[in-house]
Biopython code that builds the backbone (N, CA, C, O; Angstrom):
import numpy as np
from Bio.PDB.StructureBuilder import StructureBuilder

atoms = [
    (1, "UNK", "N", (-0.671, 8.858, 3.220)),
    (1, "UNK", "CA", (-1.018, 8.189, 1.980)),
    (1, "UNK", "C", (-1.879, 9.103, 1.107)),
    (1, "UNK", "O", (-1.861, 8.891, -0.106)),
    (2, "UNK", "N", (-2.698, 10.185, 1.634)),
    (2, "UNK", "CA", (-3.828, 10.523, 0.999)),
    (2, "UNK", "C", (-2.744, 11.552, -0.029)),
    (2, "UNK", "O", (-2.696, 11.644, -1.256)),
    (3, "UNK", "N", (-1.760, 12.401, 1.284)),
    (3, "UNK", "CA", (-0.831, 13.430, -0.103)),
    (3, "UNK", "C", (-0.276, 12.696, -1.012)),
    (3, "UNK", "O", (-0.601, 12.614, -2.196)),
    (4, "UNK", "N", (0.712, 12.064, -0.369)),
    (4, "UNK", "CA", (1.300, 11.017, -2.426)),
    (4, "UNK", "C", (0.446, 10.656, -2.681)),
    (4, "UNK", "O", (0.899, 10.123, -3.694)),
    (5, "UNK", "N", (-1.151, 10.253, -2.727)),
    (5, "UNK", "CA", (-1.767, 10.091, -3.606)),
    (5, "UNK", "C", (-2.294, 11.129, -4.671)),
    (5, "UNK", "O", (-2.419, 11.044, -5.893)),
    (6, "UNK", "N", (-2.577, 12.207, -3.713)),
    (6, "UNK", "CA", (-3.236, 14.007, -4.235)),
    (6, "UNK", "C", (-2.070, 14.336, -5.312)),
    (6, "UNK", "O", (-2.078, 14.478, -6.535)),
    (7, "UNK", "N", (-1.159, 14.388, -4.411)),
    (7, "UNK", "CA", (-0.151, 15.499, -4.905)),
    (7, "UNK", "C", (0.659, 14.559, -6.124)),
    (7, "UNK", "O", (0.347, 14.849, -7.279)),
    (8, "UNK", "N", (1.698, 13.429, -5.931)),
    (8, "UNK", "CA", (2.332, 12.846, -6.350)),
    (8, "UNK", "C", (1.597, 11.829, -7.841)),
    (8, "UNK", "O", (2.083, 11.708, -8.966)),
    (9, "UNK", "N", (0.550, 11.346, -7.391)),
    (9, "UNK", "CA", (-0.631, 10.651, -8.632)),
    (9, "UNK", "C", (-1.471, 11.812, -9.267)),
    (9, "UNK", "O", (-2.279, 11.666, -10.184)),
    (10, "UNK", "N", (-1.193, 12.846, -8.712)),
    (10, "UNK", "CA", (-2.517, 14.089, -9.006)),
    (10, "UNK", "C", (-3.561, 13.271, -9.442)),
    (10, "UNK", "O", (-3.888, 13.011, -10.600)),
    (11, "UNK", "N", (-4.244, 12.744, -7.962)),
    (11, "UNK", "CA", (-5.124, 12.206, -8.138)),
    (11, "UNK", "C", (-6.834, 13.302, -7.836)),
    (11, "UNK", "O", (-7.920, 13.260, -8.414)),
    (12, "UNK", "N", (-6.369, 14.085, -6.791)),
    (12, "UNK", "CA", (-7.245, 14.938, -6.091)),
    (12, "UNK", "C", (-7.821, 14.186, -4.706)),
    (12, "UNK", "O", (-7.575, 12.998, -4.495)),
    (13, "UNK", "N", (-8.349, 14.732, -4.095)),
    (13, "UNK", "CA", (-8.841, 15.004, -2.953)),
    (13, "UNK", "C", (-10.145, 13.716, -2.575)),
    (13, "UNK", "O", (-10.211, 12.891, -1.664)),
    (14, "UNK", "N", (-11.059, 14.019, -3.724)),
    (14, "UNK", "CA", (-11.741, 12.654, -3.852)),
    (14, "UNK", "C", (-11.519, 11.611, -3.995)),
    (14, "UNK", "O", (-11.918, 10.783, -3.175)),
    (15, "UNK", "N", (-10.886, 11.299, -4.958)),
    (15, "UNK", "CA", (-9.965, 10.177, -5.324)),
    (15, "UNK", "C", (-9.057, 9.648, -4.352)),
    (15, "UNK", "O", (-9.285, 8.516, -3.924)),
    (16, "UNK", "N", (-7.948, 10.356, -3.886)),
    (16, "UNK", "CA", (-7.255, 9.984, -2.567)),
    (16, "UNK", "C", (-8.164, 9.628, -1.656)),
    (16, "UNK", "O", (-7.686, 8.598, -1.181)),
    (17, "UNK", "N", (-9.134, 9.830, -1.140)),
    (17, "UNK", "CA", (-10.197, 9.773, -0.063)),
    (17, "UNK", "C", (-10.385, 8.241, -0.600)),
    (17, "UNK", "O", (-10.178, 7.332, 0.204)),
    (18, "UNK", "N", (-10.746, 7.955, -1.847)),
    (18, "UNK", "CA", (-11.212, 7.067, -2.145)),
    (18, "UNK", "C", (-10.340, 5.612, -1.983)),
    (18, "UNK", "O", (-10.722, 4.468, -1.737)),
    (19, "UNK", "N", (-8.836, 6.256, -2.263)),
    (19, "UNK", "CA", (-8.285, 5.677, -1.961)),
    (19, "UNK", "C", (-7.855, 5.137, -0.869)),
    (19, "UNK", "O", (-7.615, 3.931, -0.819)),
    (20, "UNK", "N", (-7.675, 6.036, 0.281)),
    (20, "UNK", "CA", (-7.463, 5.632, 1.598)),
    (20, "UNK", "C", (-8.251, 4.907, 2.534)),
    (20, "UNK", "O", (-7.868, 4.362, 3.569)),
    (21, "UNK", "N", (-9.833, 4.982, 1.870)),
    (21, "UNK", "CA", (-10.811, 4.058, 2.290)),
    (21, "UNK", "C", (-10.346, 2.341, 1.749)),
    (21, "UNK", "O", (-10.268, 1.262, 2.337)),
    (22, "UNK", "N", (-10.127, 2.766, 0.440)),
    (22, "UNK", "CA", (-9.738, 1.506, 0.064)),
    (22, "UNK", "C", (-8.802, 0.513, 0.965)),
    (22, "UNK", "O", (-8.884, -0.711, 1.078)),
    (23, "UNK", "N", (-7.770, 1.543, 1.647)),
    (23, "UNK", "CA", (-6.891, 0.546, 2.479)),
    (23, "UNK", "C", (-7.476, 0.479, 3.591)),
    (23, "UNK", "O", (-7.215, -0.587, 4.148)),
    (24, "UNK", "N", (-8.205, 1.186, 4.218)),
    (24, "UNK", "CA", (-8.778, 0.685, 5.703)),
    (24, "UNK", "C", (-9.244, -0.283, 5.507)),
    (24, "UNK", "O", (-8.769, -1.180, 6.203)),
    (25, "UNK", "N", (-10.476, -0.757, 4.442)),
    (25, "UNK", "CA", (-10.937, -1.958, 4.084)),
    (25, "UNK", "C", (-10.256, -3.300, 3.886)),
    (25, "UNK", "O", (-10.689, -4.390, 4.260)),
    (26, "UNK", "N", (-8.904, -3.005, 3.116)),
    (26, "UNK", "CA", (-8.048, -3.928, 3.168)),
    (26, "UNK", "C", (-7.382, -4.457, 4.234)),
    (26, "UNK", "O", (-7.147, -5.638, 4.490)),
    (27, "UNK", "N", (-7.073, -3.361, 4.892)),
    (27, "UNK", "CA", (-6.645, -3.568, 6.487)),
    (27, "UNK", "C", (-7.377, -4.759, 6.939)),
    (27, "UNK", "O", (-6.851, -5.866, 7.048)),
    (28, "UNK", "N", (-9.069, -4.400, 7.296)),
    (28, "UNK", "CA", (-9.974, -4.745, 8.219)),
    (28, "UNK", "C", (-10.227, -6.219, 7.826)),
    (28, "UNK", "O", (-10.360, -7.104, 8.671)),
    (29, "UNK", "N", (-10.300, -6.484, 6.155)),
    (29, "UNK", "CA", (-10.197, -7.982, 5.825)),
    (29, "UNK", "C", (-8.942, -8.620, 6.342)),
    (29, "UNK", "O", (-8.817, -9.580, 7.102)),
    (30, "UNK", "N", (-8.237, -8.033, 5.884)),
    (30, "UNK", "CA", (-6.285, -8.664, 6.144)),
    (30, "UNK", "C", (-6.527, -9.124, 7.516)),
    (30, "UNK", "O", (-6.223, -10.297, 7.733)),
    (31, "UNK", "N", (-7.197, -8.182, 8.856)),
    (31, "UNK", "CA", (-6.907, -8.518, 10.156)),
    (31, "UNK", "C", (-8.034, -9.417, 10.461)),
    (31, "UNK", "O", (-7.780, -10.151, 11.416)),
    (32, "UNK", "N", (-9.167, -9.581, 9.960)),
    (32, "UNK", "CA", (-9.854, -10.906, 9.976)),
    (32, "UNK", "C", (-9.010, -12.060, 9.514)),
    (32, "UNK", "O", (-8.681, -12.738, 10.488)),
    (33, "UNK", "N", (-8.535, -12.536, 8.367)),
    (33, "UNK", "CA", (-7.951, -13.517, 8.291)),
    (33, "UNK", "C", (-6.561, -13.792, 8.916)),
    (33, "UNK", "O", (-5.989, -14.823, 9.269)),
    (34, "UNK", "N", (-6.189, -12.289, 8.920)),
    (34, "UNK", "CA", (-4.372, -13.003, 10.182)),
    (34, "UNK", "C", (-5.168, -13.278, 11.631)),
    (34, "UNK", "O", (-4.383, -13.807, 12.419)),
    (35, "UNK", "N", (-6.607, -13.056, 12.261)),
    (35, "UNK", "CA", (-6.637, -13.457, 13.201)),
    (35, "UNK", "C", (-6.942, -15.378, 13.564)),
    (35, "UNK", "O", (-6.695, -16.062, 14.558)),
    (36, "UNK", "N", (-7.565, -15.701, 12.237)),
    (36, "UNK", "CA", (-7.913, -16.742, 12.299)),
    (36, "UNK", "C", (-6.121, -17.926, 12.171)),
    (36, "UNK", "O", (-5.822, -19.042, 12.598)),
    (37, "UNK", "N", (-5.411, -16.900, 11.392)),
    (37, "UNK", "CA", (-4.384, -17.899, 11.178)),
    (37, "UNK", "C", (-3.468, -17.741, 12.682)),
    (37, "UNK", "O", (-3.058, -18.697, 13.340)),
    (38, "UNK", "N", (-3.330, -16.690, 12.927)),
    (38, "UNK", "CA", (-2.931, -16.289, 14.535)),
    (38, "UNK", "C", (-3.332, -17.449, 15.954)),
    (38, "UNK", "O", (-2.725, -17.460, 17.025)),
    (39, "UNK", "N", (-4.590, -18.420, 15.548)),
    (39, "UNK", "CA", (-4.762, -18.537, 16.708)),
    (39, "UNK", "C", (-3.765, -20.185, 16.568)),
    (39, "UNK", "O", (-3.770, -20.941, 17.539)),
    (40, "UNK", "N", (-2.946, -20.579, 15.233)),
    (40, "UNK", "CA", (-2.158, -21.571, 14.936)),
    (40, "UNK", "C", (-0.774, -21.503, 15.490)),
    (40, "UNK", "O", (0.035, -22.411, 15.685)),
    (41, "UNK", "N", (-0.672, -20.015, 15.733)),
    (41, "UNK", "CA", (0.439, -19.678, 15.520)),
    (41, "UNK", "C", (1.318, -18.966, 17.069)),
    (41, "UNK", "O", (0.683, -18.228, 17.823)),
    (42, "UNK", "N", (2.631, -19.281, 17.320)),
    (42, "UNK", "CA", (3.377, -19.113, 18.718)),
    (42, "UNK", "C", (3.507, -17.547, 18.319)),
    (42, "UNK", "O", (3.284, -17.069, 17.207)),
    (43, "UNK", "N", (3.840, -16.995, 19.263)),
    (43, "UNK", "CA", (3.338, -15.316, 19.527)),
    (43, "UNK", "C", (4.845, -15.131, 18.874)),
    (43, "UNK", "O", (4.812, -14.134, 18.152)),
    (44, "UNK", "N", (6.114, -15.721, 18.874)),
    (44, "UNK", "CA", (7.374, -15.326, 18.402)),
    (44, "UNK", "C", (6.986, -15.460, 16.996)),
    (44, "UNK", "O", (7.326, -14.519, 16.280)),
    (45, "UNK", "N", (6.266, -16.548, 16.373)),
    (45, "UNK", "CA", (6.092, -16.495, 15.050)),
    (45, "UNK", "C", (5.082, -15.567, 14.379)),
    (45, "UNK", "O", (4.997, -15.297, 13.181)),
    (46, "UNK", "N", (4.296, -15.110, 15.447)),
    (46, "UNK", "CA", (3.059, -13.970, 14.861)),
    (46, "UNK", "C", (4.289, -12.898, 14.965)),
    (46, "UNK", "O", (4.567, -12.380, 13.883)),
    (47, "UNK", "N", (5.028, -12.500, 16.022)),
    (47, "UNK", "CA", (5.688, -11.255, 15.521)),
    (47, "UNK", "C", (6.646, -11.748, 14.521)),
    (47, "UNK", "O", (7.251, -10.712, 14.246)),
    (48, "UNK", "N", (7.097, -12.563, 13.896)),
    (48, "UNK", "CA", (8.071, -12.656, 12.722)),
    (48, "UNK", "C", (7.143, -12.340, 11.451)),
    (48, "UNK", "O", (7.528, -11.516, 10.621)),
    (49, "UNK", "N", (5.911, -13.009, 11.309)),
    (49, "UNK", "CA", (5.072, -12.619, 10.261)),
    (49, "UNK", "C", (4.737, -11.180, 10.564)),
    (49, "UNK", "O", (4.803, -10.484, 9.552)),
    (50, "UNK", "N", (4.395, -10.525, 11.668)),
    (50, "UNK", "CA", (4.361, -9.001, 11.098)),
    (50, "UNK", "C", (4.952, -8.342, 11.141)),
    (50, "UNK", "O", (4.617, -7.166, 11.283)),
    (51, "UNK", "N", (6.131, -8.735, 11.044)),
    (51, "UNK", "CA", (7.359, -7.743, 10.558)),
    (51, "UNK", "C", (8.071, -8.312, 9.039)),
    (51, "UNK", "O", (9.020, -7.837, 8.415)),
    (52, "UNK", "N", (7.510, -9.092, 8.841)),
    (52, "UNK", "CA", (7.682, -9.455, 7.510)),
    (52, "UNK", "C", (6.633, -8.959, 6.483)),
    (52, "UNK", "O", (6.959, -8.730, 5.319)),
    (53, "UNK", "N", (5.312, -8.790, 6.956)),
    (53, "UNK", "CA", (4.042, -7.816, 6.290)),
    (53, "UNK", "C", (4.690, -6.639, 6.357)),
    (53, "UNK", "O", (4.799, -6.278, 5.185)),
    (54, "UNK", "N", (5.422, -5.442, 7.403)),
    (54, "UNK", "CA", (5.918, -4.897, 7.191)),
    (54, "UNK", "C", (6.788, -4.382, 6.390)),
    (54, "UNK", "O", (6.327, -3.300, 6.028)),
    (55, "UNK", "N", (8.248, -4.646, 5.700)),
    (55, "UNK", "CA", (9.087, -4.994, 5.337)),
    (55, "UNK", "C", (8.582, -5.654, 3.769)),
    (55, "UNK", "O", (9.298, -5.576, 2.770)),
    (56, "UNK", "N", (7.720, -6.065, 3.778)),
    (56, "UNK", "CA", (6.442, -6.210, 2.449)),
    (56, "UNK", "C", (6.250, -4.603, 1.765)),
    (56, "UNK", "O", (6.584, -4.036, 0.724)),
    (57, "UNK", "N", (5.519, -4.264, 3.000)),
    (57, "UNK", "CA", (4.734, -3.141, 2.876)),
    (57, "UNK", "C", (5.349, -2.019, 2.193)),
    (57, "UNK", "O", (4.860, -1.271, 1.347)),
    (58, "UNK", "N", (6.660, -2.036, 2.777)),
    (58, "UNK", "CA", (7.273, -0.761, 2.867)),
    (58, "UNK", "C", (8.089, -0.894, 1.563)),
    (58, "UNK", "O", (8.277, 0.052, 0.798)),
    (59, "UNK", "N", (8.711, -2.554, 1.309)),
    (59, "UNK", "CA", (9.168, -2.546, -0.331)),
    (59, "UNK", "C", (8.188, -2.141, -1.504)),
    (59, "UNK", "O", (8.564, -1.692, -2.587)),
    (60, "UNK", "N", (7.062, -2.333, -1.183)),
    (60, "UNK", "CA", (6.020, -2.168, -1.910)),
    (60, "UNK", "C", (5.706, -0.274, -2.395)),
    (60, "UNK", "O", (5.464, 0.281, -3.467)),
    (61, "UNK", "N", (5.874, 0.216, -0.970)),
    (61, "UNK", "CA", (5.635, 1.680, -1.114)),
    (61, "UNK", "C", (6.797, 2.155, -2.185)),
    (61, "UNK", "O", (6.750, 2.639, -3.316)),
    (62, "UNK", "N", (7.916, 1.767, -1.239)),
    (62, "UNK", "CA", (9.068, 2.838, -1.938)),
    (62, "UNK", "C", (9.540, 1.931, -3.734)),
    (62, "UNK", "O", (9.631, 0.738, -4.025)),
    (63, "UNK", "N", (9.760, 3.376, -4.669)),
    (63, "UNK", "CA", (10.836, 2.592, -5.766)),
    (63, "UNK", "C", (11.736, 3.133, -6.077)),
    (63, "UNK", "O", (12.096, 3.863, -5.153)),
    (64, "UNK", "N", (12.474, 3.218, -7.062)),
    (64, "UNK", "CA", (13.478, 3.466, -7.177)),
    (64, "UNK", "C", (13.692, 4.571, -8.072)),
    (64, "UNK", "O", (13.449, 4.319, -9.252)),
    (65, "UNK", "N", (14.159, 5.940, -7.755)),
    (65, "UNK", "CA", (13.982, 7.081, -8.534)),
    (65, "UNK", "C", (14.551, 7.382, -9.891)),
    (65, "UNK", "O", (15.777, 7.414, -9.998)),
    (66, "UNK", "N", (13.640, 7.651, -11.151)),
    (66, "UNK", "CA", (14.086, 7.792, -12.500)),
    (66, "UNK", "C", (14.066, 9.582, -12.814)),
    (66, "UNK", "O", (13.465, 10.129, -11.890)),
    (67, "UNK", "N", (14.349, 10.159, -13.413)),
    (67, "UNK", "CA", (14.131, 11.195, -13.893)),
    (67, "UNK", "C", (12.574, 11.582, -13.988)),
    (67, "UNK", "O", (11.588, 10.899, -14.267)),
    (68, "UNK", "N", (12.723, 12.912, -13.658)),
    (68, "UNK", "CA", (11.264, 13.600, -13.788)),
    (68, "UNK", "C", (10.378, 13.284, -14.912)),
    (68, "UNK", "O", (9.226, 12.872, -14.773)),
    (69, "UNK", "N", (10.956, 13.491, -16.017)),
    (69, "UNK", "CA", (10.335, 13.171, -17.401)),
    (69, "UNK", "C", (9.621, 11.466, -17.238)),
    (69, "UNK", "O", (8.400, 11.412, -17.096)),
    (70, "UNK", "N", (10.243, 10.430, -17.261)),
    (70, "UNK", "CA", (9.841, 9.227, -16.826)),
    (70, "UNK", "C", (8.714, 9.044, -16.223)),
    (70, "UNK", "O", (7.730, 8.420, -16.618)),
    (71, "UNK", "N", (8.951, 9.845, -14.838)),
    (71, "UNK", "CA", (8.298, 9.805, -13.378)),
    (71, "UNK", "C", (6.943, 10.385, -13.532)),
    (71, "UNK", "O", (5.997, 10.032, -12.828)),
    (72, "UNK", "N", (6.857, 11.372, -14.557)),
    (72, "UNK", "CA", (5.675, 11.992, -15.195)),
    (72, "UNK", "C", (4.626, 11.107, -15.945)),
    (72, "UNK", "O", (3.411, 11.079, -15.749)),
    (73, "UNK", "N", (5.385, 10.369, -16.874)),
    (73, "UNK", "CA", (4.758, 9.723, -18.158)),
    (73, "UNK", "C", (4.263, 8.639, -17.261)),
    (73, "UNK", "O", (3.089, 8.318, -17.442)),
    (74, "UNK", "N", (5.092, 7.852, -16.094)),
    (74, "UNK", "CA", (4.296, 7.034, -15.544)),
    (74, "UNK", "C", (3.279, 6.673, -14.732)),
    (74, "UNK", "O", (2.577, 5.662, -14.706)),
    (75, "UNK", "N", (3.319, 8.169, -13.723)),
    (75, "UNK", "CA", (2.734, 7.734, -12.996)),
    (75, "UNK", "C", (1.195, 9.035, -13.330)),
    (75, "UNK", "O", (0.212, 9.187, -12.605)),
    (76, "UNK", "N", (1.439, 9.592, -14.331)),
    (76, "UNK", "CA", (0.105, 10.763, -14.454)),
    (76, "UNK", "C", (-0.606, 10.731, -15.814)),
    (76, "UNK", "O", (-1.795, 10.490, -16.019)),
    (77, "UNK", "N", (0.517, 11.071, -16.852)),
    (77, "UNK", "CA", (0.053, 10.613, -18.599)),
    (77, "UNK", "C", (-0.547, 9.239, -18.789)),
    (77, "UNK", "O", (-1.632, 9.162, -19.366)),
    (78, "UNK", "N", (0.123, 8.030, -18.309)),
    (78, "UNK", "CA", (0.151, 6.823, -18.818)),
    (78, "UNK", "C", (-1.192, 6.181, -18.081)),
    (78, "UNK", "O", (-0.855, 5.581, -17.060)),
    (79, "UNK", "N", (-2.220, 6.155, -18.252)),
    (79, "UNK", "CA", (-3.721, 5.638, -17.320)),
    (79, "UNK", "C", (-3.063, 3.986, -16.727)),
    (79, "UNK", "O", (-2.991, 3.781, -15.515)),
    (80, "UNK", "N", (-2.594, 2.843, -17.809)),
    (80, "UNK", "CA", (-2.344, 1.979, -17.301)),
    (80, "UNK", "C", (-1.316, 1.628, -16.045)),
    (80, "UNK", "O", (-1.466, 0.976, -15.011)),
    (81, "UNK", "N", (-0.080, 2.444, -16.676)),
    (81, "UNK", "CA", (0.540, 2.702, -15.914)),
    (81, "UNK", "C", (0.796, 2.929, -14.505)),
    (81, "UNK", "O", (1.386, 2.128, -13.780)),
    (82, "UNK", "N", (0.295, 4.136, -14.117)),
    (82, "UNK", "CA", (-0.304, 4.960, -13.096)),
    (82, "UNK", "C", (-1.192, 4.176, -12.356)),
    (82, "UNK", "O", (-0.862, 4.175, -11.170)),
    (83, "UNK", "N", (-2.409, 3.358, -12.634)),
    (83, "UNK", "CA", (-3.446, 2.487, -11.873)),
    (83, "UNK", "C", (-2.416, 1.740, -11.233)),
    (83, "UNK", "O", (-2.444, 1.601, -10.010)),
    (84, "UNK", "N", (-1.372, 1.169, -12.036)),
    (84, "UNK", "CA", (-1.076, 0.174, -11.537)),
    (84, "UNK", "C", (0.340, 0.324, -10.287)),
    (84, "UNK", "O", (0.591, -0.377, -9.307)),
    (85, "UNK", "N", (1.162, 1.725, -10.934)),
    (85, "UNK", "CA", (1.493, 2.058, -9.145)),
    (85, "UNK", "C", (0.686, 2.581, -8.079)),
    (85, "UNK", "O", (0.977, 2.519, -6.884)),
    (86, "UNK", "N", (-0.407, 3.132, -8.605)),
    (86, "UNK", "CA", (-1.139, 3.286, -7.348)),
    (86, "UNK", "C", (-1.270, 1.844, -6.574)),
    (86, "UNK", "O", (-0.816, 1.557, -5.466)),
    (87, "UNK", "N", (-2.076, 0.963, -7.541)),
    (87, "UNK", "CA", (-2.590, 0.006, -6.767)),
    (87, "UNK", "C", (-1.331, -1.030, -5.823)),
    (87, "UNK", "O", (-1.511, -1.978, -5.058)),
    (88, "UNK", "N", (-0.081, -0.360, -6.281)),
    (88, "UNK", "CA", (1.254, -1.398, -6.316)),
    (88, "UNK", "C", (1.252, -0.436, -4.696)),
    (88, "UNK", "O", (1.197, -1.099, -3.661)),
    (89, "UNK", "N", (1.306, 0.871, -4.619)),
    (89, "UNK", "CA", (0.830, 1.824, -3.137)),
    (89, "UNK", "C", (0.253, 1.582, -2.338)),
    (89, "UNK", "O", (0.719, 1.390, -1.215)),
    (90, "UNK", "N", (-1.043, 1.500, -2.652)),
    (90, "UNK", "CA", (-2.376, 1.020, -2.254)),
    (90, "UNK", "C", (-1.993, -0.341, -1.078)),
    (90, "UNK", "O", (-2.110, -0.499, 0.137)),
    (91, "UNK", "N", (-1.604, -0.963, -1.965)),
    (91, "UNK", "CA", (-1.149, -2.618, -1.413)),
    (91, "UNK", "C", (-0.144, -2.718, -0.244)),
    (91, "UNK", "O", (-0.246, -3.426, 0.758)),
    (92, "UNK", "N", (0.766, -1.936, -0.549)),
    (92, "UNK", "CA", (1.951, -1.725, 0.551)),
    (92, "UNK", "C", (1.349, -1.121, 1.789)),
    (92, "UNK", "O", (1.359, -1.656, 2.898)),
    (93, "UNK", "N", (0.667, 0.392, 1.402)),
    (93, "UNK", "CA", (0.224, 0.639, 2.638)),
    (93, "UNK", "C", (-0.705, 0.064, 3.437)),
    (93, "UNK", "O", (-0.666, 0.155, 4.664)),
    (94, "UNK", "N", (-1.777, -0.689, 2.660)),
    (94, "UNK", "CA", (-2.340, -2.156, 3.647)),
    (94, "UNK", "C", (-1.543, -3.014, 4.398)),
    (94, "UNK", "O", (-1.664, -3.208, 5.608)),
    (95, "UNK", "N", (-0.776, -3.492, 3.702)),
    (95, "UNK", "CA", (0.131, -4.514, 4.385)),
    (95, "UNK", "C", (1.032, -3.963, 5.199)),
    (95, "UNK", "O", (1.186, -4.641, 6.215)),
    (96, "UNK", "N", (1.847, -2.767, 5.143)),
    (96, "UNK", "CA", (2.681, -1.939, 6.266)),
    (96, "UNK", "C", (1.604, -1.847, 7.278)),
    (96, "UNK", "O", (1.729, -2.504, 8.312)),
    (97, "UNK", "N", (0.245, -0.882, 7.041)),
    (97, "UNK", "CA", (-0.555, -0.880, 8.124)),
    (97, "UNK", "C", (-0.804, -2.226, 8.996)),
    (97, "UNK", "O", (-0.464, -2.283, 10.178)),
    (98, "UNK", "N", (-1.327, -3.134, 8.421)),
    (98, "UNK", "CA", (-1.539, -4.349, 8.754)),
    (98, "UNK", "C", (-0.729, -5.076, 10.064)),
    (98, "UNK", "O", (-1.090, -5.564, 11.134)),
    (99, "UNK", "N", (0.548, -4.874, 9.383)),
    (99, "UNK", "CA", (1.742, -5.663, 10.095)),
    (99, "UNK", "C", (1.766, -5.037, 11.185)),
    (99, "UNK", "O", (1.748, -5.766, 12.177)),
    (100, "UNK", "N", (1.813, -3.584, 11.426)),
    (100, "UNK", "CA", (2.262, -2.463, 12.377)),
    (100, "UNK", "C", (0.946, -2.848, 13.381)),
    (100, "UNK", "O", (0.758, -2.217, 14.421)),
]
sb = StructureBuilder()
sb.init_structure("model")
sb.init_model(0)
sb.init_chain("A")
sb.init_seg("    ")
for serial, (resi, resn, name, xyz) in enumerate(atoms, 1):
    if name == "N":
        sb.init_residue(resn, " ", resi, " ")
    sb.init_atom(name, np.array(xyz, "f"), 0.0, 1.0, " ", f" {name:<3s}", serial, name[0])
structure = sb.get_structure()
Protein backbone atom coordinates (compact mmCIF):
# COMPACT_ATOMS: atom_id res chain seq x y z
CA UNK A 1 0.00 0.00 0.00
CA UNK A 2 2.71 2.42 1.04
CA UNK A 3 4.28 2.15 -2.97
CA UNK A 4 0.87 2.93 -4.84
CA UNK A 5 0.59 5.38 -2.48
CA UNK A 6 4.47 6.97 -2.97
CA UNK A 7 4.81 6.17 -6.36
CA UNK A 8 1.29 5.99 -8.05
CA UNK A 9 -0.46 9.23 -5.78
CA UNK A 10 3.16 10.77 -5.64
CA UNK A 11 2.37 11.13 -2.43
CA UNK A 12 6.01 10.61 -0.80
CA UNK A 13 7.31 8.67 1.83
CA UNK A 14 5.73 10.68 4.71
CA UNK A 15 2.56 10.88 3.52
CA UNK A 16 2.30 7.15 2.54
CA UNK A 17 3.56 6.39 6.12
CA UNK A 18 0.83 8.47 7.06
CA UNK A 19 -1.24 6.76 5.23
CA UNK A 20 -0.64 3.27 6.09
CA UNK A 21 -0.97 4.17 9.73
CA UNK A 22 -4.19 5.37 8.83
CA UNK A 23 -5.29 1.80 7.87
CA UNK A 24 -3.82 -0.07 10.76
CA UNK A 25 -6.06 2.17 12.82
CA UNK A 26 -8.93 1.39 10.76
CA UNK A 27 -8.17 -2.15 10.90
CA UNK A 28 -7.89 -2.12 14.82
CA UNK A 29 -11.42 -0.20 15.17
CA UNK A 30 -13.08 -2.45 12.33
CA UNK A 31 -11.77 -5.62 14.51
CA UNK A 32 -13.20 -4.22 17.74
CA UNK A 33 -16.57 -3.90 16.41
CA UNK A 34 -16.64 -7.25 14.08
CA UNK A 35 -15.67 -8.81 17.41
CA UNK A 36 -18.57 -7.67 19.28
CA UNK A 37 -20.92 -8.52 16.31
CA UNK A 38 -19.01 -12.01 15.96
CA UNK A 39 -20.04 -13.19 19.23
CA UNK A 40 -24.02 -13.18 17.44
CA UNK A 41 -22.86 -14.79 14.85
CA UNK A 42 -22.38 -18.96 13.59
CA UNK A 43 -18.65 -19.33 12.57
CA UNK A 44 -20.08 -20.32 8.76
CA UNK A 45 -21.63 -16.88 8.81
CA UNK A 46 -18.48 -15.03 10.31
CA UNK A 47 -16.55 -16.66 7.42
CA UNK A 48 -19.22 -15.51 4.77
CA UNK A 49 -18.94 -11.90 6.18
CA UNK A 50 -15.18 -11.98 5.79
CA UNK A 51 -15.00 -12.87 2.62
CA UNK A 52 -17.44 -10.52 1.68
CA UNK A 53 -15.19 -7.55 3.56
CA UNK A 54 -12.79 -9.01 1.32
CA UNK A 55 -14.24 -8.95 -2.05
CA UNK A 56 -15.34 -5.25 -0.66
CA UNK A 57 -11.90 -4.53 -0.20
CA UNK A 58 -10.42 -5.57 -3.17
CA UNK A 59 -13.41 -3.86 -5.45
CA UNK A 60 -12.55 -0.92 -3.67
CA UNK A 61 -8.68 -1.11 -4.42
CA UNK A 62 -8.79 -1.97 -8.04
CA UNK A 63 -10.47 0.47 -11.05
CA UNK A 64 -10.76 0.48 -14.15
CA UNK A 65 -7.89 1.71 -16.48
CA UNK A 66 -8.25 5.16 -18.53
CA UNK A 67 -5.45 6.64 -20.41
CA UNK A 68 -2.39 8.15 -18.89
CA UNK A 69 -3.42 11.70 -19.51
CA UNK A 70 -6.79 11.11 -17.41
CA UNK A 71 -4.96 8.92 -14.87
CA UNK A 72 -2.64 11.96 -14.29
CA UNK A 73 -5.22 14.80 -13.97
CA UNK A 74 -6.93 12.53 -11.48
CA UNK A 75 -5.20 11.14 -9.35
CA UNK A 76 -2.02 13.94 -8.92
CA UNK A 77 -3.17 17.55 -10.60
CA UNK A 78 -6.76 17.38 -9.38
CA UNK A 79 -6.39 17.87 -5.11
CA UNK A 80 -10.17 16.88 -4.89
CA UNK A 81 -9.97 14.32 -6.94
CA UNK A 82 -6.94 12.48 -5.87
CA UNK A 83 -8.03 12.74 -1.84
CA UNK A 84 -10.76 11.10 -2.80
CA UNK A 85 -9.15 7.92 -4.59
CA UNK A 86 -6.82 7.75 -2.10
CA UNK A 87 -9.31 7.68 0.55
CA UNK A 88 -11.58 5.30 -1.91
CA UNK A 89 -7.69 3.01 -1.38
CA UNK A 90 -7.31 3.74 1.94
CA UNK A 91 -10.81 2.11 2.63
CA UNK A 92 -10.38 -1.04 0.58
CA UNK A 93 -7.18 -1.81 2.03
CA UNK A 94 -8.79 -1.66 5.61
CA UNK A 95 -11.49 -3.71 4.75
CA UNK A 96 -9.36 -6.37 2.51
CA UNK A 97 -7.01 -6.32 5.59
CA UNK A 98 -9.78 -6.67 7.94
CA UNK A 99 -11.60 -9.55 6.29
CA UNK A 100 -8.21 -11.52 5.67
Amino acid sequence: AVMVLSAHFCLGYNYSGYGASLVVCIYCVVQLLFMRCCTQMSDHSMVRVCELMEVLGLVLIFRLPRNIHQTLQDDVMHRESALGNVMVFLIGSALFYTGN
